[in-house]
N, C-alpha and C positions, 0 to 999 in steps of 0.2 A: 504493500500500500504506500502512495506517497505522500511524504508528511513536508518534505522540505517546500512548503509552501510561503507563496508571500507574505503572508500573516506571520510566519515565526520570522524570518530574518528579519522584516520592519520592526518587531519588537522586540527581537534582539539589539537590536540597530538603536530604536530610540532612549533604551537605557543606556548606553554602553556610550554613541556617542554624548547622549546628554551630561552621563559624570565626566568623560574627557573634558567638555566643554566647561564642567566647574571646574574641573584643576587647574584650570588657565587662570582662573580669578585670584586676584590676591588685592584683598583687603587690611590696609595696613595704617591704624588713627593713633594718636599719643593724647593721652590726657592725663592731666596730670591735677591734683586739689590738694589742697594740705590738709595731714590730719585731725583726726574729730580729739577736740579738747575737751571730753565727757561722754560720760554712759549715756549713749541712742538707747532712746525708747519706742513704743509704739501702743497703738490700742489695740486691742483683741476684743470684738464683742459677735453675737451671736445668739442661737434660740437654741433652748432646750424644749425637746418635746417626747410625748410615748410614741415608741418605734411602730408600733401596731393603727395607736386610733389616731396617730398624731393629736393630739392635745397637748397642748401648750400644758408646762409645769412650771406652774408661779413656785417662787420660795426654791426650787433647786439651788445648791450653794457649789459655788465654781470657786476651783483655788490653783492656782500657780504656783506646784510644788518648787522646795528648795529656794526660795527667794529669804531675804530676808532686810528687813521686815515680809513677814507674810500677805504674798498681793491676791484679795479674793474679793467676790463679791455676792449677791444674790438676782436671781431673774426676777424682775417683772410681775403684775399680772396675765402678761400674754407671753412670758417665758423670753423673754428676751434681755438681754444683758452684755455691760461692756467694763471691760477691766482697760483702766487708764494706765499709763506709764510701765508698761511690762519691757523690761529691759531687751535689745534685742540678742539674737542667739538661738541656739535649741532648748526651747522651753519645752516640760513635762504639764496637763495642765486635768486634774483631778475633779470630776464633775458627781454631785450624789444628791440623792433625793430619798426620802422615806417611802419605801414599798418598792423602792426599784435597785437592781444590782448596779454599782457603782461603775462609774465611765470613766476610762484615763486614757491620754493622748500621749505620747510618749517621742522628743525629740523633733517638733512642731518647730518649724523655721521663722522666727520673727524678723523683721527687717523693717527698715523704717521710709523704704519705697512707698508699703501699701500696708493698709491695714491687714489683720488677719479677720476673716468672719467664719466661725464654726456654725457646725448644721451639727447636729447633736440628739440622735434618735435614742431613749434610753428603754431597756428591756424593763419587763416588769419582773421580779420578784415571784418564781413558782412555788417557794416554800419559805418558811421563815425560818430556817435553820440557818446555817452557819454563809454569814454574806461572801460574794462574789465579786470580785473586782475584773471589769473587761476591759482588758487593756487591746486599745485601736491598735492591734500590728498588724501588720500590712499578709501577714498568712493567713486572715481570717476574712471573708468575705462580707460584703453592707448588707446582701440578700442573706437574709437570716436563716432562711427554706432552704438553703443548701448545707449536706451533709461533710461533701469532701470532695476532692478534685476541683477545689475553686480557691481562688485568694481576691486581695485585694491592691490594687496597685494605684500608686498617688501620682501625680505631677512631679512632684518634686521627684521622684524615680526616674522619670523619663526625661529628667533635665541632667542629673547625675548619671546616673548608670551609664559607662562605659560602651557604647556602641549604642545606646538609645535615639541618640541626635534625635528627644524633644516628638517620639513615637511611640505611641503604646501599640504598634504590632513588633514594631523591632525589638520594643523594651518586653514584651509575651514571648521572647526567641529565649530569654535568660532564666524560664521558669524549667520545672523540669516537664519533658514531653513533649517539648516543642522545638522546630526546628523552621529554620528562614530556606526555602530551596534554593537561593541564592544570594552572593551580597547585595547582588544591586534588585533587586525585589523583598518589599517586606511581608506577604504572604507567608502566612506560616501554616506547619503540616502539623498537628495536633496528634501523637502518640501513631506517628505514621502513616494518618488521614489526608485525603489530598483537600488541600488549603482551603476548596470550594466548600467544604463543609462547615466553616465558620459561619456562625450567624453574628450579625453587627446588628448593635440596637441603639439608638440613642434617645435620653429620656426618654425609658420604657418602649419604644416605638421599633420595627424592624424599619432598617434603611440599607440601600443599596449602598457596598463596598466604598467607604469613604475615604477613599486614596485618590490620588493623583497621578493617573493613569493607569486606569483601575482593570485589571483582565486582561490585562494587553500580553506578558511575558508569562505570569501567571497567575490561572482563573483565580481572585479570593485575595489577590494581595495588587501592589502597585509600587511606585518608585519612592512616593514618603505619605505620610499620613495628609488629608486637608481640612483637619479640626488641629489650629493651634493649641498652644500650652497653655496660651495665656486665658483659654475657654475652658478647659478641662478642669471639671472635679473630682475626687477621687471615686474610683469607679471598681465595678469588677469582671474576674474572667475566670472560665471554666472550661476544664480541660475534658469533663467525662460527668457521666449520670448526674445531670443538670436538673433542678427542679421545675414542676409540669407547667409554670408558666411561660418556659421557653419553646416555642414550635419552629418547625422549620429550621432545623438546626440538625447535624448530624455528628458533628466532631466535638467541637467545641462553643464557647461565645463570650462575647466583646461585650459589655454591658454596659455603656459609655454614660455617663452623669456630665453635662454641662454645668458651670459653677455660675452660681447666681452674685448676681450686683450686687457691690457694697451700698445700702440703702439710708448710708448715713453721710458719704464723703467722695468727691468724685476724686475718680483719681485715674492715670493714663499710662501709658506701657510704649516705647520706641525700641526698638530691635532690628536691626540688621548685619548680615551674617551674609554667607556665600551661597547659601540656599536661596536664603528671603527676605524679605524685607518687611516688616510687622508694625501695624497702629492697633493700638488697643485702650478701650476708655473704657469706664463704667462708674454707677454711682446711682440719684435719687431720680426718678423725673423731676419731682421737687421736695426741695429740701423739708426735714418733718413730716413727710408723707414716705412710707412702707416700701412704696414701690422703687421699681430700681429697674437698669438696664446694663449690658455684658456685653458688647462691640467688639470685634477684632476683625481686622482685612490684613490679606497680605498678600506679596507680589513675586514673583522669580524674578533673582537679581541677576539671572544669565539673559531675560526679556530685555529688564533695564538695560543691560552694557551689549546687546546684541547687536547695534554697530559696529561694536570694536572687534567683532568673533568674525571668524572665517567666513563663507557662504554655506558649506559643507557642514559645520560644527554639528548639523543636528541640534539645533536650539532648546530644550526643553522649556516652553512657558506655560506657565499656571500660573493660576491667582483661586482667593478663597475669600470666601465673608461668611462669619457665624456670627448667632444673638440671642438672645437669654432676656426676655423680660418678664418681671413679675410682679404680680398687682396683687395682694392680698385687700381684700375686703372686710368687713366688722362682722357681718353676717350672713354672708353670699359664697364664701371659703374665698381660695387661690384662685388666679388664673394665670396662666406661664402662656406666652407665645415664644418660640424657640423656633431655629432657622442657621442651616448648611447649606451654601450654595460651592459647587467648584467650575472649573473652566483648565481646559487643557489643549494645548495643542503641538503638532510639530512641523516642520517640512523637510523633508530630504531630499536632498540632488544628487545624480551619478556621479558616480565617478568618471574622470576622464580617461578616455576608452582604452590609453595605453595602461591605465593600471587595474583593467578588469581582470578580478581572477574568480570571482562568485556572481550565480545570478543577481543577485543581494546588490553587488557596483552598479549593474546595469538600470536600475530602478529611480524614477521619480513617484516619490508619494507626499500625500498630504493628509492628516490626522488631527481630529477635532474630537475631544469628550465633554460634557459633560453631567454633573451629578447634582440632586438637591432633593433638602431635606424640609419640612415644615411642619410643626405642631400646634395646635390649640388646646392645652390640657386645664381640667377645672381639678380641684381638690376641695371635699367639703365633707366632714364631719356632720353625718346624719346623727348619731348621738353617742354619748360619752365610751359605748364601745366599739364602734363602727364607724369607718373612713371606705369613700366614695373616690375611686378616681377616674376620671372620662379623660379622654383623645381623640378628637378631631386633627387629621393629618393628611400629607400628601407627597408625596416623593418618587424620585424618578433617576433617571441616567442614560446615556446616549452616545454614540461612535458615530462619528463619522471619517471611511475611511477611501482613498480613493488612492490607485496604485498605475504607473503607467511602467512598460518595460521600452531602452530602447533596444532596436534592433544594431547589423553592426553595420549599418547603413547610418547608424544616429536617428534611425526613425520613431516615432513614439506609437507604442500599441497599446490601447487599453488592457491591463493585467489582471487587475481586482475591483471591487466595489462595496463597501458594506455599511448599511444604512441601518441600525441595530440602537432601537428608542422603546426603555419600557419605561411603564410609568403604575404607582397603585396611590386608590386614598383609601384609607382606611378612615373605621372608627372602630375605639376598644373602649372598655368597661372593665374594672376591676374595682370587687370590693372585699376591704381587710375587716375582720372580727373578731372580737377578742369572745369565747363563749365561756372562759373562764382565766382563770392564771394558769390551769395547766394549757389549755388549747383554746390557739388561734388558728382560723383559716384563712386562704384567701381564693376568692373565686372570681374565673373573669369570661371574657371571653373576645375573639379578633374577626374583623371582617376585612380583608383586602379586595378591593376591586381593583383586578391585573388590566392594565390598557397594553397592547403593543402594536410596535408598526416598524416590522423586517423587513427588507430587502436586501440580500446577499448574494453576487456572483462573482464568478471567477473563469478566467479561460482554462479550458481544461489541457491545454496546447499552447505553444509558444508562438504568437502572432495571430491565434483562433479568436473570434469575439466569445467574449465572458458569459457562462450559459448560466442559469438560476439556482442558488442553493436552497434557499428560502424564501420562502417570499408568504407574508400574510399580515393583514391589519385588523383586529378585532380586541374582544376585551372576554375576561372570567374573570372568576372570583375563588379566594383561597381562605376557608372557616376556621377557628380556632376554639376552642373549647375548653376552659381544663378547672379544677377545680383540689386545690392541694392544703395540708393541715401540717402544722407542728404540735405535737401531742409530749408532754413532760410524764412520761409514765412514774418515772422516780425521781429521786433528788439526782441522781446521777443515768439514768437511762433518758433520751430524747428520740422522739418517732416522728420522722416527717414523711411522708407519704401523700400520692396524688395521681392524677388521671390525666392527660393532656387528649383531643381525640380531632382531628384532623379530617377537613375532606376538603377534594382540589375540585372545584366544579370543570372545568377544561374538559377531562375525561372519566369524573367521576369514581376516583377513586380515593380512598379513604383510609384511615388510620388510626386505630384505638393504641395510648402510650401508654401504658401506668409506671409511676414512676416511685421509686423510695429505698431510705435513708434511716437508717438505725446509728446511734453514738452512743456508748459506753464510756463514761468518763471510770476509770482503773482508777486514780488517787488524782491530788493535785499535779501531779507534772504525769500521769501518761492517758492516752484515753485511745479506743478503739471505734473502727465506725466501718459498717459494709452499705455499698449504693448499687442499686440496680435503676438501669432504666432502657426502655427501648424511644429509638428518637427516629424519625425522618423526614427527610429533605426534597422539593420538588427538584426536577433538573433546568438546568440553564436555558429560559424561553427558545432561545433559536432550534434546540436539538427538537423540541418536540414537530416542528416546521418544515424541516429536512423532504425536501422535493426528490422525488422517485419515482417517474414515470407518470406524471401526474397527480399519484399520490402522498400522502404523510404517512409514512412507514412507524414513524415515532411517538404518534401526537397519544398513542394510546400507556404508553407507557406505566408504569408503575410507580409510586414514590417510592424512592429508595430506602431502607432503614440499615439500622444500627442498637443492638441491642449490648450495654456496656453494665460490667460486672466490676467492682473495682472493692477493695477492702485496703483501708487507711489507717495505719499506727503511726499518733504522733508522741512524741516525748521531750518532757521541755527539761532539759541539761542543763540549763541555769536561769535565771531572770530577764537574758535578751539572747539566750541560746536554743535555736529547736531544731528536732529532728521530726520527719517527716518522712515516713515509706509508705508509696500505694502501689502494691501489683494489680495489674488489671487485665480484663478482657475482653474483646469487643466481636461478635458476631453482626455479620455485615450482608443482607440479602437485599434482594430484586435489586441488583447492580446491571444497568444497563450493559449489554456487553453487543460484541458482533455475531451473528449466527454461525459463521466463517471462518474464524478466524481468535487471536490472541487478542483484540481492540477489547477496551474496558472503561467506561467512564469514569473508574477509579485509576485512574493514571493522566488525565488528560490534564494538559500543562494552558494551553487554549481551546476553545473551539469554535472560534470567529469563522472558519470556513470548515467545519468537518459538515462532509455531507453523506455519512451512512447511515445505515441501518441497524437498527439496536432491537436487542430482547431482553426482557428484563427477569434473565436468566443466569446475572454470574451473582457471585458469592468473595468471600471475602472475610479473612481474621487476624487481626492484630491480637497479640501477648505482650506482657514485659511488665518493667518496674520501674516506678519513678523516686530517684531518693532528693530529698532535699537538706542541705545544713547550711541553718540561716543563723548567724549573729547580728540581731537588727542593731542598726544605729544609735551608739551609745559612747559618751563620750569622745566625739567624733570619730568612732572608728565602728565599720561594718566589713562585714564580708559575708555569700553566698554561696555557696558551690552545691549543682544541681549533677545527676547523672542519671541517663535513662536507656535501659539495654530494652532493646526490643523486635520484635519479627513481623512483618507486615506483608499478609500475604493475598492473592484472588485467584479465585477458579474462574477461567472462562467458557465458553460454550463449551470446551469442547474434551471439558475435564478435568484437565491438567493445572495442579495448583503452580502459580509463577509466585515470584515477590513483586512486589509491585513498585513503582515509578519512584515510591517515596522511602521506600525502607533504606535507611541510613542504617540502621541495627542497633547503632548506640551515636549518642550526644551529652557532651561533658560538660560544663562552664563552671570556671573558676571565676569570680568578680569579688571584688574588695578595693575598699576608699577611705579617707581618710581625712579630715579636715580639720582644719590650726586657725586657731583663734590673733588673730595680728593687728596690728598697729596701737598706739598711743594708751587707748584702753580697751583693749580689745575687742571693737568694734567690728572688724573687718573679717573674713572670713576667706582664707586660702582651699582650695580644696582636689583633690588629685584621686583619680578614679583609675582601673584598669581593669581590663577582660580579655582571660582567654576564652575562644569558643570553639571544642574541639568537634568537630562532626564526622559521622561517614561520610566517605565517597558516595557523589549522586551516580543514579542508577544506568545501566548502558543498555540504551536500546538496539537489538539487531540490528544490522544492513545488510542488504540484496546487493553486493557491489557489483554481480552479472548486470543484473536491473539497470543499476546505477549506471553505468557506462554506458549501456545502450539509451537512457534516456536523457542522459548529459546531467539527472540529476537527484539528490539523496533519494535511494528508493526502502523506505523502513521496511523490513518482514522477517520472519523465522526462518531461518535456513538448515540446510539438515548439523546438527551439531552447534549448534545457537540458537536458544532458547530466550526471549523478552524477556531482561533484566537480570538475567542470571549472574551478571559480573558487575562488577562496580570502577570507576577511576579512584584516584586515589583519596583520602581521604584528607580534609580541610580546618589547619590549625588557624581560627579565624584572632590575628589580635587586635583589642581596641581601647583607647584611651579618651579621659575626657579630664583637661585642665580648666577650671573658675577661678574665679576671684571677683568675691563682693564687697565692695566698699559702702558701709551705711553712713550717709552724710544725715546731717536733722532734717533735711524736707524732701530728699531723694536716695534714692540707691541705686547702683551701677553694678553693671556683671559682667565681667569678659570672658570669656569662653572657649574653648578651644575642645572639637570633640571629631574626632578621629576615628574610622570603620574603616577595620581592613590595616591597620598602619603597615605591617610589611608587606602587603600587596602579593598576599597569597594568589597563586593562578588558583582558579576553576573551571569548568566544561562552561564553553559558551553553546556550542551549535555544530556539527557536520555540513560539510559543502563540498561542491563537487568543483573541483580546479580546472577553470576552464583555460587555462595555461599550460599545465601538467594532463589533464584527462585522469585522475584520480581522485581517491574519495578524503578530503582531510578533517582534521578535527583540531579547533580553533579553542583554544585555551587564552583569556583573558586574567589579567591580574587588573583588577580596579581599587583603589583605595579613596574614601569620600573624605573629607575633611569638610569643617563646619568651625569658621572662624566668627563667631557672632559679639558683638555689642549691644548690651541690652540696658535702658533707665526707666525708672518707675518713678512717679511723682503723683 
């Protein structure tokens, strides 16, 4: 079958040139201020509320451990409260209330940029025996209903950590079980799932892949994130047996929290770096009024300086705007309107004909994406133990691709074409209830109405006009169902349990999930916990569209599932020391596959032009263990090391179990950083980060080189004694670093940056071509290293 189609080299093409074309940049400012002549302070204020019915807790008492004098205060009647002059630094910050388990933040970044404002959800109290203190680290999840194979990951993470470059998919590469398929794509394979199985959600809502040239190289991931830093609140992600209100999910998922306006102070954010270039404000609409707004746009600084670049460079431009506004009311509850928009594009020009040596030179294309997101969500407390939350929403994403070849006349022939625009609005319902202190539930349920409009073809011959892969314009709808409980059977046993139940109206097929979660807490430092759940995923609109003799071969298809087994022992080694092991298992059926052949939707890296024919007849199982050792952030010094052996494997039509596209087998990450408190009165904050990432060798697919030669080009298949993916290249010690330094002046704060992917420019597998110079078949190995030189001020 042949794969070396125009769709992979252009997307190979527009990562690879797009990071050349960053290394050319070189950003280089001097600033220079005098030292702070006293201890920087800052405000910290924010709302205490019950995690379940959200109700505001007057009289909760907030204290800012280790200070001294002791800096505390109390909330509100409507729960809300502000501690004045909290020195700046890693502040620890202790929050309690009578009837509820105590809240503690631990190593909280104050700066005298911007305020801090805490969102502060507190558990209630299942028994009144002996209290519990919850300390926020970042292994335990915001979604309460989850049992295990989930954490929580903050900003501040993805500004630090060592190869994150200010991403929470790259910064998802350093958990265990997850692996990035390449450096220059931040897609990630989840315990050896192909990438496409992540679901992305932002406030609550499913949204299309929110990256920045999104599915181009590989389905589910793209070149960098298009929701800033400076938007993001801390959020969460899960690797395995996900609670029943996540649908449409297969692998894993992205649980994205947007961070709301400071509603007491406005204040602005300037950043520019070799990526981007960043404005960000937020604050009140008006001052003494609740309400508030969360702004950020940004720009590709290879756009801005693209005069000065080559014609050839491969330009990569994008730009992004997100927003977060929130109106609380006296008696009507919340209203949030919230909004993602992206913009992408590239153009590429041949090469000049003396240096053709791949189809890939001979090509003019042009490329267009993009993405957006939009919500109107209400929150409203029907009574003291029941919370309502509704979403009106609408979102969508788009390609536009257009490919010309020339000939070696210099003629131009049209080569590709794809016009690939979906769009859904939904609305969802979910309501939280407390029916006792031992159990809450929560029940909800989703309506997507699916719009699209394909049009995709390709020459199926070199100078043939482009015949149709797909082609359809109409609309469905995809139902959501699910209804799940956390149950406190004991002081130490907890039962979450739930049903999720799916039907895809397209072709009417459907899906009953039941999902659940058992934890045994052993003593205070170890606790046990086993998850079951089965999930599944629709596939990629275009594949169901696929043109076969007039007809859609595919539109009847099956939704795919995944049924995951996973048992989690964690143990806490000291006060900011844990260990974490989950083996797991995941059975994987109605996997599209080829009637034919080895082809498997579980391997497929794009499928902007795949035009077969599938059965939803393969199968599929991943094994292995994921171990974590985390020393959270204490006394400026952390360090993480993740490691995860595992086997990932699929039957296709035709029997025969292969590994699959993604099986790396094992992925290691060492990371640890460390920061120094500097200047005058140590104000200032130095900070040095580093990451090894060790992975397997990605997977080697067969070549027909008889094929290949006679058709002048890559022809993928099974040959007698090569078997799909049976071998691997070699394997990829990824290293990465990130240098800071923040200076807290009294009415601003500055950060310079310096964060590094890739620093010794490991080669990896780019793509096979066939050398139209030589007449043989070669293999392109790329060493890319990203660097990310940024300046950032908040005021």
């Amino acid at each position: 079958m042949k794969t070396e189609n125009n769709n992979s080299q252009v997307n190979k093409g527009l990562v690879t040139k797009g990071v050349k074309a960053a290394l050319t940049v070189l950003l280089i400012a001097i600033i220079s201020v005098p030292a702070i002549s006293q201890t920087a302070t800052q405000t910290v204020r924010g709302s205490v509320y019950d995690n379940t019915t959200k109700k505001p807790l007057p009289f909760s008492t907030i204290v800012v451990l280790n200070t001294e004098p002791m800096i505390g205060t109390t909330a509100d009647l409507e729960g809300n409260f502000s501690l004045e002059n909290v020195p700046v630094g890693r502040r620890n910050f202790e929050v309690s209330m009578v009837g509820y388990e105590k809240y503690q933040i631990n190593e909280l970044m104050v700066t005298t940029g911007k305020e801090v404002v805490l969102d502060i959800g507190m558990e209630k109290k299942a028994t009144e025996l002996e209290e519990v203190v919850i300390k926020v680290n970042k292994d335990e999840p915001l979604n309460t209903m989850a049992s295990l194979s989930s954490r929580q990951f903050t900003v501040d993470e993805t500004q630090r950590y060592a190869g994150g470059i200010d991403d929470p998919a790259r910064l998802a590469s350093s958990f265990a079980g997850v692996a990035n398929p390449s450096v220059t794509s931040n897609g990630i394979s989840v315990r050896g799932n192909n990438p496409d199985g992540v679901l992305w959600r932002i406030e609550g809502v499913e949204v299309p892949n929110p990256n920045h040239f999104a599915n181009l190289t590989v389905a589910g991931g793209g070149a960098l994130t298009a929701i800033s830093s400076n938007m993001m609140g801390n959020s969460d992600f899960f690797t395995g047996a996900f609670p029943a209100e996540y649908g449409n999910a297969l692998s894993g998922v992205f649980d994205i929290k947007l961070k709301t306006g400071n509603s007491s102070k406005r204040e602005y954010t300037l950043q520019a770096g070799v990526i981007g270039v960043d404005f960000a404000t937020e604050g009140p609409f008006v001052k003494g009024n609740n309400s508030s707004y969360n702004l950020n746009y940004r720009y590709s600084t290879m756009a801005l300086i693209s005069p000065i670049l080559p014609d050839d460079a491969g330009i990569l431009k994008y730009q992004d705007l997100s927003f977060k506004t929130n109106f609380p009311t006296k008696n009507a509850g919340t209203f949030t309107y919230w909004g993602i928009g992206a913009l992408d594009g590239q153009e590429m020009q041949a090469s000049d004909s003396s240096d053709w040596t791949s189809a890939f030179d001979r090509d003019n294309s042009q490329t267009s994406l993009h993405m957006f997101a939009s919500g109107l969500s209400h929150k409203i407390r029907v009574n003291p133990s029941t919370f309502l939350n509704t979403t009106l929403s609408a979102s969508g994403n788009g390609l536009s691709h257009n490919e010309q070849r020339l000939d070696y006349s210099l003629q131009e022939h049209p080569q590709s074409k794809a016009e690939n625009n979906t769009w859904r609005y939904t609305i969802q319902s979910a309501i939280n209830k407390r029916f006792s202190k031992k159990h809450t539930n929560r029940t909800g349920f989703t309506y997507n109405y699916l719009g699209y409009n394909i049009d995709i073809e390709q020459s199926v011959e070199e100078g043939t006009a482009p015949v149709k892969i797909a082609n359809k314009r109409g609309n469905s709808g995809l139902l959501q169902v699910y209804t799940q409980s956390k149950i406190n059977l004991l002081s130490q046993l907890k039962l979450k349990v739930g049903i999720n139940m799916q039907y895809f109206m397209l072709n009417e097929n459907y899906s009953i999930e039941p999902r659940a979660g058992i934890e045994y807490t052993i003593n205070e430092k170890q606790s046990l916990a086993f998850g079951y759940g089965r999930h599944s995923r629709i596939q990629q609109l275009p594949i169901y569209f696929v043109k076969n003799g007039g007809n859609s071969p595919n539109k009847d298809l099956e939704l795919k599932q995944s049924t995951h087994y996973v048992l989690a022992y964690k143990r806490k080694l000291s006060d900011n020391l844990r260990l974490r092991i989950e083996p797991y298992y995941q059975d994987l059926t109605n996997i599209p596959v080829s009637p034919d052949s080895y082809i498997s939707t579980i391997n497929f890296e794009s499928n902007m032009f795949f035009n077969g024919t599938l059965v939803s007849k393969g199968s599929g199982r991943n094994i292995g263990v994921d171990i974590t050792i985390e020393r959270f952030l204490n006394k400026g010094f952390y360090y993480l090391f993740t490691g995860s052996v595992f086997d990932s494997r699929y039957t296709a039509s035709d029997g025969i179990e292969r590994s699959t596209r993604f099986n790396k087998n094992y992925v290691f990450n060492i990371i640890g950083g460390k920061e120094w408190f500097v200047g005058r009165d140590k104000n200032n904050i130095l900070g040095a980060n580093i990451r090894l990432n060790y992975l397997g060798g990605n997977r080697i697919e067969p070549i027909d080189e008889q094929a290949s030669i006679e058709n002048e080009e890559v022809v993928y298949a099974e040959t007698p004694g090569k078997l799909a993916f049976e071998n691997k290249f070699d394997d990829l010690p990824i290293l990465s670093f990130t240098i800071s330094y923040r200076k807290n002046k009294p009415k601003y704060s500055t950060v310079w940056s310096l964060q590094v992917l890739n620093a010794t420019s490991t080669q990896e597998f780019s793509n096979h071509y066939y050398n139209l110079k030589t007449g043989k078949i070669n293999t392109k190995q790329e060493s890319i290293m990203i660097p990310n030189l940024s300046y950032k001020i908040e005021f």
